[in-house]
C-alpha positions in Angstrom: -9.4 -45.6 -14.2 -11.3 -42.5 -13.0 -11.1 -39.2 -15.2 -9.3 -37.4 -11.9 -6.9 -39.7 -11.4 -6.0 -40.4 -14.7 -5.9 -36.5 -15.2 -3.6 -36.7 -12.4 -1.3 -39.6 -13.9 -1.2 -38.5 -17.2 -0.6 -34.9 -16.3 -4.2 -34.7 -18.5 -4.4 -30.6 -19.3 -5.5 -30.9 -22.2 -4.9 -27.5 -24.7 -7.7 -25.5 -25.6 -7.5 -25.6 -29.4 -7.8 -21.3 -29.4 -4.6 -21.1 -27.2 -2.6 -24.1 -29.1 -3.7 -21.5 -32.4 -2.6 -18.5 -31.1 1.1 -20.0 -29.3 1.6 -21.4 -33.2 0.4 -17.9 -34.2 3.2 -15.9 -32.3 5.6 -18.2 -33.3 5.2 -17.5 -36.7 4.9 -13.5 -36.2 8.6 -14.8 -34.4 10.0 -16.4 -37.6 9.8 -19.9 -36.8 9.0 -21.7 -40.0 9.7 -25.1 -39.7 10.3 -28.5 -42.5 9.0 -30.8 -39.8 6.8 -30.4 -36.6 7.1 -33.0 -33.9 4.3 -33.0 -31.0 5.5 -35.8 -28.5 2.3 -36.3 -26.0 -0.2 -34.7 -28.8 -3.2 -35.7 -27.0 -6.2 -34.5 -28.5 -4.4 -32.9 -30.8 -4.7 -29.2 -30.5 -1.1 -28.4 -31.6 -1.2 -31.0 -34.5 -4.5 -29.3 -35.7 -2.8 -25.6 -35.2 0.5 -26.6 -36.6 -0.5 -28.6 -39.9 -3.2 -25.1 -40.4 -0.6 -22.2 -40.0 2.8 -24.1 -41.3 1.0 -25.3 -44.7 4.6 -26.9 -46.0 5.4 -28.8 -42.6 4.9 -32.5 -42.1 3.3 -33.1 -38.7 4.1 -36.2 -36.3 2.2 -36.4 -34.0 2.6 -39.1 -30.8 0.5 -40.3 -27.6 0.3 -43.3 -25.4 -3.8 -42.7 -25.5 -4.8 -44.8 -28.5 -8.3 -43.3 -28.2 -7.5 -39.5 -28.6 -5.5 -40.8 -32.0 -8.6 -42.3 -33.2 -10.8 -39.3 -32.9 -7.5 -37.1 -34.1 -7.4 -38.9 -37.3 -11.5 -39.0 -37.5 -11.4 -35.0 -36.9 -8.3 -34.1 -39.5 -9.2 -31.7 -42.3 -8.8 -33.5 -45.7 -5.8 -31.6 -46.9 -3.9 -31.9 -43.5 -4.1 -35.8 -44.0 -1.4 -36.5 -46.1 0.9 -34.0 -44.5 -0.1 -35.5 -40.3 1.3 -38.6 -39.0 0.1 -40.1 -35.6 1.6 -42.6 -33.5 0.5 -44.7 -30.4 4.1 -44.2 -28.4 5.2 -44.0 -24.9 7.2 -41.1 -24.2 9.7 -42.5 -21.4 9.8 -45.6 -24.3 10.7 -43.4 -27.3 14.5 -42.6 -28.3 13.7 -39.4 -29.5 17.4 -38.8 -30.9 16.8 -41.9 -33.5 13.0 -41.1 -34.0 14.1 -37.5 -35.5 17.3 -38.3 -37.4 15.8 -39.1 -40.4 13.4 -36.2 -40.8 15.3 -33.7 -42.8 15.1 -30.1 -42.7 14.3 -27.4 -39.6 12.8 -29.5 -36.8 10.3 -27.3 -34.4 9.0 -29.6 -31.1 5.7 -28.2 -30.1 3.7 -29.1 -27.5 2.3 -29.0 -24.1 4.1 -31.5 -21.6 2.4 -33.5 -18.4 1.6 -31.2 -15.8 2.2 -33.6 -12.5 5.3 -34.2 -10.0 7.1 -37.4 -9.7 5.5 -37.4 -6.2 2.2 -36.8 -7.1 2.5 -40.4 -9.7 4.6 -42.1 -6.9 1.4 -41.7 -4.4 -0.6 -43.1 -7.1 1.7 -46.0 -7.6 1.6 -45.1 -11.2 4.1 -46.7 -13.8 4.2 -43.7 -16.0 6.8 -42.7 -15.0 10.8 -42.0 -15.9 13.4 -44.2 -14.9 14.8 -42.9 -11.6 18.1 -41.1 -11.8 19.9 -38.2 -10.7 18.8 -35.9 -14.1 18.8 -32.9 -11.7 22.4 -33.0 -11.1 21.6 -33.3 -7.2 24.7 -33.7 -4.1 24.3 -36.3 -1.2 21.7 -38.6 -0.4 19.2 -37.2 -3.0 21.7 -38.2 -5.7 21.7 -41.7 -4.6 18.0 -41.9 -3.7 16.8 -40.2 -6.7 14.1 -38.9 -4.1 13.9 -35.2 -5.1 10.5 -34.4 -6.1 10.7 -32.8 -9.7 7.8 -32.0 -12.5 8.1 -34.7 -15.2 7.7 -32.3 -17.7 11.0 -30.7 -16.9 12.4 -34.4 -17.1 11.1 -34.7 -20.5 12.1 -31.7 -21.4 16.1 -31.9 -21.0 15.7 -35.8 -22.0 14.7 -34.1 -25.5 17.7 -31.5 -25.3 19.9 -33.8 -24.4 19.0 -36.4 -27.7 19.5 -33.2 -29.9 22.3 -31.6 -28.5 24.5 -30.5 -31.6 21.4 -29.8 -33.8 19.8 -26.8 -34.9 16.4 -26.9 -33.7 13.4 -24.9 -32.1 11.3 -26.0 -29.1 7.7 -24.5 -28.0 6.6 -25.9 -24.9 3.6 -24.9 -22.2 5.4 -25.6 -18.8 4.8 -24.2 -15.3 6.7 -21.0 -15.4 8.9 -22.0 -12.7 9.6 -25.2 -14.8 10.4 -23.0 -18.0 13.7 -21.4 -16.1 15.0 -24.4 -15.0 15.0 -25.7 -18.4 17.0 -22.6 -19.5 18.8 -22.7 -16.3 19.8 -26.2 -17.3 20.3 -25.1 -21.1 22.8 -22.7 -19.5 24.8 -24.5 -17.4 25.5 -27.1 -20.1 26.2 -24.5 -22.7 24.6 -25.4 -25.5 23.7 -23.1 -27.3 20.8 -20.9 -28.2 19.8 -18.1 -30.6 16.8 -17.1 -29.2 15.1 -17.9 -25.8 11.7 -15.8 -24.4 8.9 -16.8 -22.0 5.5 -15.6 -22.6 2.9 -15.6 -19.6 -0.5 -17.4 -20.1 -3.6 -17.3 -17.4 -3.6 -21.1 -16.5 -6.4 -20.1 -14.3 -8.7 -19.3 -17.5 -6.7 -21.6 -20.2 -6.5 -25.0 -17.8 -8.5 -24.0 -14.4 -5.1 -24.8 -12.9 -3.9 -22.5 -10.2 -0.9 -21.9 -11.3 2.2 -19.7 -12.9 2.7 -20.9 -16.6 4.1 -20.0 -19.9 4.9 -20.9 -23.1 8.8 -21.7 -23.4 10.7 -20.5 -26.9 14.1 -21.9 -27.2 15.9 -21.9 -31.0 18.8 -24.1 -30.7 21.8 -22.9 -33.0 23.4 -26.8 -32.8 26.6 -24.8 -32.3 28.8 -23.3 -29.4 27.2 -20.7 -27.1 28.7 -17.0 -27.2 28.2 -14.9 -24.5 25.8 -16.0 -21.3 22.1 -16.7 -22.0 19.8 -14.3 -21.4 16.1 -14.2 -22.5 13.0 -12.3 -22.6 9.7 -12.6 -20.5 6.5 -10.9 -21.9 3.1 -10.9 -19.8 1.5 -13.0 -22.6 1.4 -13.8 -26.0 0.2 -10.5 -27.4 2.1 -7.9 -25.7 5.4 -6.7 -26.3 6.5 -5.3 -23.6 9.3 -7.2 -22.4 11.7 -7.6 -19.3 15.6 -9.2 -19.5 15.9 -11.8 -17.6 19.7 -13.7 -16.9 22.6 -13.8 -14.5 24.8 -11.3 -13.1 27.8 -12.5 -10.4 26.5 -16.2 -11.0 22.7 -15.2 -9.9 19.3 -14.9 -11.2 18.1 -12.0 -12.3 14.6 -11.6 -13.2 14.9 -7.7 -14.3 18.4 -7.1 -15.6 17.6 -3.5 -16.4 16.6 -2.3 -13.0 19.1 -4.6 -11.7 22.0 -3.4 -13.3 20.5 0.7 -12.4 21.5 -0.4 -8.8 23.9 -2.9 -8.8 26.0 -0.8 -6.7 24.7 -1.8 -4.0 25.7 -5.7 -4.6 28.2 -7.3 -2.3 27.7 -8.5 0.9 25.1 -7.9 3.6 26.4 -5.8 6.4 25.1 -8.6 8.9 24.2 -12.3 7.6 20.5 -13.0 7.4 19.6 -15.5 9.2 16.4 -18.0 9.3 14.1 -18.3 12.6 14.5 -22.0 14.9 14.0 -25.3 13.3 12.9 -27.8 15.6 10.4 -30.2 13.4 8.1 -31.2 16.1 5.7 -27.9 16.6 3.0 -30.0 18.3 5.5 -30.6 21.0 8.1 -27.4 21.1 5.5 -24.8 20.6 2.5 -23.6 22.7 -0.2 -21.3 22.9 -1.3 -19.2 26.6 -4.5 -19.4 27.5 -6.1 -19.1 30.9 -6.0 -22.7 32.0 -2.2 -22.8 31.1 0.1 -23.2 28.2 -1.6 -25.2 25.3 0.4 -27.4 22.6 -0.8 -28.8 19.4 -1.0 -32.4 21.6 -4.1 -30.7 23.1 -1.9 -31.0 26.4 -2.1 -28.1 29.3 1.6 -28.2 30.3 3.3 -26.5 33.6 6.9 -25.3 32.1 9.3 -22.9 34.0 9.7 -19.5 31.7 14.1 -20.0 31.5 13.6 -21.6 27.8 10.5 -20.2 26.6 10.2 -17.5 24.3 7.7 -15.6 22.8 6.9 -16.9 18.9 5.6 -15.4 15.4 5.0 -17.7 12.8 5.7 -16.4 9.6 2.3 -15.8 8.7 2.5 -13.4 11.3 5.4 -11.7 10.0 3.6 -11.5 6.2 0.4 -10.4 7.5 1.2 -7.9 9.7 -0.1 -9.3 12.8 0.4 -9.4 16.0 1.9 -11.4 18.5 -0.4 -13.8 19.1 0.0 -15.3 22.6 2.5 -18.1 21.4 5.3 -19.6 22.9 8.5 -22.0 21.7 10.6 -23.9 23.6 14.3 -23.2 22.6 16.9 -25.8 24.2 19.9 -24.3 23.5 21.6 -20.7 22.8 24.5 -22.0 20.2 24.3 -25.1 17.9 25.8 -28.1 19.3 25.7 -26.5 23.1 25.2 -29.3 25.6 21.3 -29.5 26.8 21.7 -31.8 30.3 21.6 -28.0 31.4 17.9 -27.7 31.6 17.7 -30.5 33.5 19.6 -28.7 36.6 17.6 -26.1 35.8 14.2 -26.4 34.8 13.3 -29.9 36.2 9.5 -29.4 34.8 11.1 -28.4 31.0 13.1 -31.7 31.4 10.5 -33.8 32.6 8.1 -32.4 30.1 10.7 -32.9 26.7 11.5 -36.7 28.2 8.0 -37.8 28.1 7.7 -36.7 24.8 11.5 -38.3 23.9 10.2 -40.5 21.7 8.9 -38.5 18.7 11.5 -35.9 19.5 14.4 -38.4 19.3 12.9 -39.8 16.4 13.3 -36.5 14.2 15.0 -37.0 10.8 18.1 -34.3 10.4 21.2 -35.6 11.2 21.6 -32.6 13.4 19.2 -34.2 15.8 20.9 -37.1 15.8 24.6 -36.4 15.8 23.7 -33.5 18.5 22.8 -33.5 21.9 19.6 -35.1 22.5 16.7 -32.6 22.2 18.7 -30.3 20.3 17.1 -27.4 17.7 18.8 -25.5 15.3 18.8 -22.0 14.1 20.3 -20.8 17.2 22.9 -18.6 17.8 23.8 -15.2 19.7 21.4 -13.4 16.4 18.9 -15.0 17.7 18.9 -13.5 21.1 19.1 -10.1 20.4 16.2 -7.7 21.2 15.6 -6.3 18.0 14.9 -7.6 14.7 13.8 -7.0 11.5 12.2 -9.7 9.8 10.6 -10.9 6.6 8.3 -13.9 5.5 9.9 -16.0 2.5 6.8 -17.6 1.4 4.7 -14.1 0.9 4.7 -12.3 -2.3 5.7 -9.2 -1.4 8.7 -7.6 0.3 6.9 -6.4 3.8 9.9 -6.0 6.4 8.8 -5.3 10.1 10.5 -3.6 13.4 10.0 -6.6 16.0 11.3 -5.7 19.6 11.0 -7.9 22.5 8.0 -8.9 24.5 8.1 -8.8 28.0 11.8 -8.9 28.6 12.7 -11.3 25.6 13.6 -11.6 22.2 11.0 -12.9 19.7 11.5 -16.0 17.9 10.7 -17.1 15.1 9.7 -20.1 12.5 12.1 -21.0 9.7 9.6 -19.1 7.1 11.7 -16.1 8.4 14.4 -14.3 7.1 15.9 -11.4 9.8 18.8 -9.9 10.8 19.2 -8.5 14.4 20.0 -5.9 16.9 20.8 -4.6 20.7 19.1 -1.5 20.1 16.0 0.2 18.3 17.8 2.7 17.0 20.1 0.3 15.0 17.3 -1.6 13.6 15.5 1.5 12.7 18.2 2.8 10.7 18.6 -0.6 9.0 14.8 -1.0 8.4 14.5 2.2 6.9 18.2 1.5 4.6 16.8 -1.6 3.6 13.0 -0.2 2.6 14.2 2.2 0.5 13.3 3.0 -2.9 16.4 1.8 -4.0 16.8 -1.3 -2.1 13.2 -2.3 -2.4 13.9 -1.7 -6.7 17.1 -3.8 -6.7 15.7 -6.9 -4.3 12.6 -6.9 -6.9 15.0 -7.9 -9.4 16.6 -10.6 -8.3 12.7 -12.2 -7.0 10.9 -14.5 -9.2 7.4 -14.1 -7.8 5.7 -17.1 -8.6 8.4 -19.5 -6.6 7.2 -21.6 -3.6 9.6 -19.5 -1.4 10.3 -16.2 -3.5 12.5 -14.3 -1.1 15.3 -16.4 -0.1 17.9 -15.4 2.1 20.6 -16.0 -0.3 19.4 -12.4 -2.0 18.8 -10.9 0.8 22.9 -11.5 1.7 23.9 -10.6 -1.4 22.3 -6.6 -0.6 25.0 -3.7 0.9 22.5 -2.1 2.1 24.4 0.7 4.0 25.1 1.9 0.2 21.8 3.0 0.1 20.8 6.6 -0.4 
């Protein structure tokens, strides 16, 4: 096996041994002091090293599936850390950690730094180190019968181990994509177990791992008892500062500053008009087109001849987040409502008609079930909000909150992709006053708490709904 692809399989990140000394560090300026220290995918062994150093009373287990790092952990043990270290050859996905743990007596603290790799990114490699597939995320309809859902393994091992304790005091310290981290709490939560202390604390995994990435090191202390109260828990910038912001839930949502959220929580309710997403078609090489002077242009390399009736200027929402402009581009929208009948456009733009049959076969052919149960070339993400003149708009995939005026070009509403968050208008003035409403210091403050930056898709429309902002000042 190559070293990338078994870096890849084995989620191989190995911990530099100056970070797994300072996370053991902070957790004993934090007061964890443990009888026992359990390291479940040791590795190399930077955490067993660090643990048996700074807890001088704890006995050390350390376990990996790699029989060769063991062998050079044991070699590289310091003589008085020997007798206090054990290390075993184990597969995780193997182990029942509930029974491995019952008989070590006194304060257990898990330490460690879990695989870094998505169930996908093993299933491409048709790797067998993997978890038995089952619905562990709690997921509705056909993903919690296909057990498709792509998920970080890590965050699978993670509530496996939660789930064997459960009813036991306990600590756990554990590296984990950030994002990772609060779904573990999030999970924590909505079992209500409960915790005494929880906190994340930001490391670069750029400088640490050379992984692009957001990641921390979780803290949770388990109290083996009932939960009081709703979990909330502190995020630092990294392990040495202590600055900290409150992080939990207000009116069942995430809250990633409670302090400035609850300075403005006025202004929580409902949005005055429902933000909507741009038009989903899933075929862009076919529904969307660029002008250029020999014609219009789609992503088939095709120079097509289409009447104007269902074409409509386009912004991506890279376009949107970057403040460009339009950009010359074109969709095809079929319909005006979901579900309207689209044998219209064959009465009345023959050329459309002729165009979207010759290409029926990868349109008819698209996944949802909206395509198919619809009529046949149908889109979604339609809707009289769509065909207003005036919008404002936002991209959900750009890390900042940059809302822009867009009014129609030439005669019609701009569309656009479903990157796009907006809500929409007849006139300029109206979206004016919204725009400036929802820019405000205020409004900007309170949306900021509720974002978790380092998501896929921070700014979700479900926030943005849940923002009054006419009660801004």
């Amino acid at each position: 096996m190559n070293a990338t692809r078994k870096k890849v399989e084995f989620g191989d990140f190995q911990t530099p041994s100056a970070l797994a000394e300072s996370v053991v560090k902070k957790l004993v300026e934090l007061g964890v002091a443990p009888d026992v220290v359990v390291e479940p995918t040791c590795g190399i062994g930077a955490f067993v090293t660090a643990a048996a150093s700074k807890f001088p009373k704890a006995a050390v287990h350390g376990y990996e599936i790699n029989n060769a790092y063991l062998e050079d952990l044991t070699h590289n043990l310091s003589a008085a850390s020997r007798p206090r270290v054990h290390l075993r050859q184990a597969d995780f996905f193997a182990t029942d950690w509930g029974s491995e743990v019952k008989g070590m007596g006194g304060r257990l603290l898990i330490l460690g730094n879990l695989p870094w790799v998505t169930s996908a990114a093993l299933g491409a490699l048709n790797s067998k180190n993997l978890p038995t597939k089952s619905n562990f995320q709690g997921h509705s309809g056909f993903d919690s019968i296909s057990g498709k859902a792509n998920f970080d393994i890590s965050e699978w091992m993670m509530l496996c181990l939660i789930r064997e304790l459960r009813g036991k005091p306990y600590d756990i310290a554990m590296l984990l994509k950030t994002a990772t981290a609060r779904k573990v709490i999030g999970f924590v939560e909505k079992n209500d177990i409960g915790v005494g202390y929880a906190g994340i604390f930001n490391i670069d995994a750029k400088k640490e791992f050379n992984a692009s990435v957001d990641a921390s090191l979780l803290l949770l202390r388990f109290t083996g008892e009932e939960p009081r109260g709703t979990l909330e828990y502190e995020v630092f910038s990294s392990l040495n500062s202590h600055d900290r912001v409150r992080v939990g839930h207000r009116h069942g949502i995430s809250i990633r500053d409670l302090a400035v959220f609850d300075r403005h929580a006025h202004m929580v309710g409902q949005s005055p008009q429902k933000w909507r997403s741009g038009v989903k078609h899933d075929a862009a090489a076919i529904m969307e087109f660029t002008q250029t002077t020999g014609g219009l242009l789609n992503g088939l390399g095709e120079v097509v001849e289409l009447e104007p009736a269902y074409l409509y200027p386009l912004m991506k929402g890279s376009d949107i987040g970057s403040n460009r402009g339009w950009r010359s581009k074109f969709v095809l929208v079929t319909q005006q409502k979901t579900g309207e009948d689209t044998a219209h456009i064959q009465r009345n733009a023959p050329n459309t008609w002729h165009y979207l049959e010759r290409h029926a076969d990868a349109l008819d052919s698209r996944g949802s079930t909206i395509y198919a149960k619809g009529h046949r070339f149908s889109v979604f993400g339609v809707g009289d909000y769509a065909f207003r003149p005036w919008k404002v708009a936002i991209c959900g995939l750009y890390k900042k909150l940059n809302f822009r005026l867009v009014g129609p070009i030439n005669g019609k509403p701009v569309m656009f992709d479903d990157t796009v968050c907006f809500v929409s208008f007849e006139t300029e003035s109206a979206a004016q006053e919204a725009l400036d409403k929802i820019t405000s210091e205020q409004t900007t403050a309170l949306m900021s708490s509720m974002i978790f930056w380092d998501e896929k898709r921070p700014i979700k429309s479900s926030i943005l709904n849940t923002l009054d902002w006419t009660q801004a000042a």
